[in-house]
KEKEPA-602185 format. One line per field, with one value per residue (C-alpha): residue number from 1; residue in three letters; chain; x, y, z. Coordinates in steps of 0.1 Angstrom, whole numbers, plus 5000, padded with zeros to 4 digits. Each point is the difference from the previous one (the first is absolute). Layout:
<nodes>
i <- c(NUM/...);
aa <- c(ALA/...);
ch <- c(A/...);
c1 <- c(X/...);
c2 <- c(Y/...);
c3 <- c(Z/...);
</nodes>
This chain:
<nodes>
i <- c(1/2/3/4/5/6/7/8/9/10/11/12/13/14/15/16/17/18/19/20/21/22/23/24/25/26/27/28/29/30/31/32/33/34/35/36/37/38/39/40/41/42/43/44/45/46/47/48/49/50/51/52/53/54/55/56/57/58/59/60/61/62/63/64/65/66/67/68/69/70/71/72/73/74/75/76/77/78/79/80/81/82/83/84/85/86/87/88/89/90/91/92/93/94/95/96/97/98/99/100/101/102/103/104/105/106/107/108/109/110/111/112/113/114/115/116/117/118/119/120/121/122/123/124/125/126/127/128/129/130/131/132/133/134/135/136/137/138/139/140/141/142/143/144/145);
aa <- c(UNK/UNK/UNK/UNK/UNK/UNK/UNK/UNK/UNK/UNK/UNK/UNK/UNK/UNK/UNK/UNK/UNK/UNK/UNK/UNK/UNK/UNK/UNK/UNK/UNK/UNK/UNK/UNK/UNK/UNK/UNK/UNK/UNK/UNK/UNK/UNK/UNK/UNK/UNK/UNK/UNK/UNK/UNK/UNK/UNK/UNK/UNK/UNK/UNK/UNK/UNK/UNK/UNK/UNK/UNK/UNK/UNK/UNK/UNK/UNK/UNK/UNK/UNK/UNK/UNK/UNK/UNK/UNK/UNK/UNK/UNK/UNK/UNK/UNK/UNK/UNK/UNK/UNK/UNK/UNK/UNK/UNK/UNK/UNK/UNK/UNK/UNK/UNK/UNK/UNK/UNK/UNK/UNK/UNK/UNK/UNK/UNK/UNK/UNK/UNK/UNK/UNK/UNK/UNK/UNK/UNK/UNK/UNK/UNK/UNK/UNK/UNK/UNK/UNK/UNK/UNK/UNK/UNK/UNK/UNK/UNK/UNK/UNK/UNK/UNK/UNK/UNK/UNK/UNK/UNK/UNK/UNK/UNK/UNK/UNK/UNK/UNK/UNK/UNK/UNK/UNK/UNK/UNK/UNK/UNK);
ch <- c(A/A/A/A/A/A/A/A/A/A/A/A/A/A/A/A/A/A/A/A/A/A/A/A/A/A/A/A/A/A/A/A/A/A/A/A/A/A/A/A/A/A/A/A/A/A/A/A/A/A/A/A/A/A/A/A/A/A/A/A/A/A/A/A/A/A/A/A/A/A/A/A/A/A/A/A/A/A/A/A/A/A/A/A/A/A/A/A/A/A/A/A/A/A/A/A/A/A/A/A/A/A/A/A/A/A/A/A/A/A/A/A/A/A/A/A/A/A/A/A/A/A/A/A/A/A/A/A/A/A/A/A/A/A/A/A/A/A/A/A/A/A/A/A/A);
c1 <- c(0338/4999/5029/5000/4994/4966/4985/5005/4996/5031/4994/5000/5034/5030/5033/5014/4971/4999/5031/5001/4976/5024/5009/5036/4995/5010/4974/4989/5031/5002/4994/4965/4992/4957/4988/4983/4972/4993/5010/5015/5032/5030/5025/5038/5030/5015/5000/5005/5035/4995/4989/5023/4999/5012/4978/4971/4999/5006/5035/4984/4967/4998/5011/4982/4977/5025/5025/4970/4975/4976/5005/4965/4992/4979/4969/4965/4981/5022/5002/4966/5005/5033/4991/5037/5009/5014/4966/5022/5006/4992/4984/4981/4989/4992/4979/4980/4997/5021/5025/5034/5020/5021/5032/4994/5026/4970/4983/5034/5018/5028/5013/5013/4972/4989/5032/5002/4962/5015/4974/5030/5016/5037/5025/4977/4995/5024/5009/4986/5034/5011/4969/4999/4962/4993/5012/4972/4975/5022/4999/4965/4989/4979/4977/4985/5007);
c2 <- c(9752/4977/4977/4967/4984/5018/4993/4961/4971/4981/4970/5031/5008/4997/4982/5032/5018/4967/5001/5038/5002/4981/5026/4980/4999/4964/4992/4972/4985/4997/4967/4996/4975/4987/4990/4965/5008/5033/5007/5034/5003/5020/5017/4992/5024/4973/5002/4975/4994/5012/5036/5031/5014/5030/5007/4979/4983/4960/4995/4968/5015/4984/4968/5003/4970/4975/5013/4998/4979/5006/5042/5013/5017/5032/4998/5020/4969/4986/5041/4998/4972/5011/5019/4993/5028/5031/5025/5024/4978/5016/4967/4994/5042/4999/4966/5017/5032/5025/5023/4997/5017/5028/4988/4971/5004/5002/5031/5015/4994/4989/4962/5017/5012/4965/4993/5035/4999/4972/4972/4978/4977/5014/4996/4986/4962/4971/4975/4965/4989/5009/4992/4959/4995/4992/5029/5022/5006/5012/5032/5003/5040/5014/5022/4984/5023);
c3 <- c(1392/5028/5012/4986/5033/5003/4964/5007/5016/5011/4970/4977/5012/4974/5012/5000/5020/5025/5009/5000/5027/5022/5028/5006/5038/5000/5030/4980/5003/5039/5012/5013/5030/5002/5031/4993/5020/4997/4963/5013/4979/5015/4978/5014/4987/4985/4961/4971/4995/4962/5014/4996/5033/4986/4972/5014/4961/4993/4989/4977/4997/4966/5017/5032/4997/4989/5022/5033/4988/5027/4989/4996/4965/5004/4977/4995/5008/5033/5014/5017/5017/5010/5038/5011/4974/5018/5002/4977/4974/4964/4989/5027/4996/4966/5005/5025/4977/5024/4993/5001/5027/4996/5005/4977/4964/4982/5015/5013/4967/5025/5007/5033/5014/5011/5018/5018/5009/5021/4984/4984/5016/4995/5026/5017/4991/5005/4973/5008/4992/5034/5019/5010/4990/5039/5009/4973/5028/5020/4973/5004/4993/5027/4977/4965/4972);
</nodes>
């Protein structure tokens, strides 16, 4: 039998199977910066105060959108639309009808493998807590994920 990410759609998804499909590489996290003109948006390494750096998981996930009102909310309609997405993200895979990658917990059948594949942000982001919001584009990454 298949996986349940290849026998559906993502708004036939469970909670459970949604949020399974998460890869917990916290890239969605990072602060992104959109050039007015252009529309290019450029990932920074500096994440939402509410993400563990460590695990790359929301310490108030449950409270995320009260606690950061202007905290985006992943769903099957709002994923296509969504090119700012890293191009490994499982949502934005499974919307497109690809397959996951290996290292992701669902194929590996490991939560680690996504950190030492080196796709997670861990260790390598910075709290916006100690980042003065002028400073943000100074943390600009040089390669989109």
């Amino acid at each position: 039998m298949d996986p349940f990410w290849k026998n559906n759609t993502l708004d036939q998804l469970t909670p459970a199977q949604w949020e399974a499909l998460c890869d917990g590489c916290g890239r969605c996290c990072l602060q992104k910066l959109k050039n007015p003109t252009t529309g290019k948006v450029y990932y920074t390494w500096v994440a939402c105060h509410l993400l563990n750096i460590e695990t790359c998981r929301c310490d108030q996930y449950e409270l995320r959108h009260v606690l950061v009102p202007d905290c985006l909310e992943l769903t099957p309609g709002n994923i296509p639309r969504l090119h700012w997405l890293p191009r490994t993200c499982a949502y934005r895979l499974v919307a497109a009808g690809k397959e996951l990658p290996p290292w992701h917990p669902l194929v590996s059948g490991k939560p680690e493998t996504v950190h030492t594949a080196g796709i997670s942000i861990r260790h390598r982001a910075i709290s916006e807590a100690f980042v003065h919001p002028d400073d943000v584009e100074n943390f600009i990454l040089k390669n989109r994920f």
